[in-house]
N, C-alpha and C positions, 0 to 999 in steps of 0.2 A: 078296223082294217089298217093294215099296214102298208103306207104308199113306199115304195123300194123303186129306184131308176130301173132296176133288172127286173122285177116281179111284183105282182100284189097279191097277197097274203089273207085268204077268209079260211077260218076256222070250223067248217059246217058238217053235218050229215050228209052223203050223197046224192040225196033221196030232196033233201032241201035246194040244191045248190043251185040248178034252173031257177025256183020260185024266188030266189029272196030278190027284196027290191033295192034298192041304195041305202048304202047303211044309212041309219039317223043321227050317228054320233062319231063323232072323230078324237082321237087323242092327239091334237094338234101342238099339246103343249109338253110333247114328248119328244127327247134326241135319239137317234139310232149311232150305235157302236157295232159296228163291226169286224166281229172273228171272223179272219177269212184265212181259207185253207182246211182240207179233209182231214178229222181226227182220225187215227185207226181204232181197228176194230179192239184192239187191246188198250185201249186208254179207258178207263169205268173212274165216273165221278166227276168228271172236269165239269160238267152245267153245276153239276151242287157245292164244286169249291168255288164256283163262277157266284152262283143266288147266293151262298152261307157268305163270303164278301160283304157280297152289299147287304145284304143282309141285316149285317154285323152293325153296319152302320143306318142302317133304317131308310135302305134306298128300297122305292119302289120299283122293282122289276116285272117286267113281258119277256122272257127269253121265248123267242119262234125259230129252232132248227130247221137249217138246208141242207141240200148236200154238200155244195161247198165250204159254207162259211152259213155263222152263228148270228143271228140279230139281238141284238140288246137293249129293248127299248126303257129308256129311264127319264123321270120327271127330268127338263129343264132346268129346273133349279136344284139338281142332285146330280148335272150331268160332269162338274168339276170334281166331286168328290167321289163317286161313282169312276172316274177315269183315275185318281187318285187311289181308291182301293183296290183297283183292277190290276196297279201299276207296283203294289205293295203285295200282291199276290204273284202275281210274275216272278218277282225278285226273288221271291220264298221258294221259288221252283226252279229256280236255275240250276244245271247241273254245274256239279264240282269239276274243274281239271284233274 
């Protein structure tokens, strides 16, 4: 489960979502990044140059889409280089004058 100040985040069947009881396990030793802001409907590929990033560098990633904005959940100890490769990705996409 993802604790978020705006929302909390379970991933279920519909069918399940009454029944389940507290989750048993937490990813507590996880940072959240967040993309915020709506991507349009003509942008294709931005999650997978987001995952192929880290990727690249052997970060573990949870990416969970909203409507607004994007969550990024990455190990603690990856969340420097993780912000690092996000920031080396940016760069590569800047449009030209």
């Amino acid at each position: 489960m993802l604790y978020d100040p705006f929302e909390t985040t379970r991933v279920v069947r519909a069918e399940l979502a009454d029944a389940l009881p507290e989750p048993g396990s937490r990813l507590d030793d996880r940072r959240v990044i967040l993309l915020e802001g709506q991507l349009g409907d003509a942008l294709y590929g931005f999650m997978a140059a987001v995952a192929g990033a880290l990727g690249a560098r052997g970060i573990w990633l949870l990416a969970i889409g909203a409507a607004t904005r994007d969550h990024l959940l990455v190990a603690e100890a990856q969340l420097d280089d993780a912000l690092d490769a996000l920031g080396g990705l940016a760069s590569q996409n800047r449009l030209q004058p």
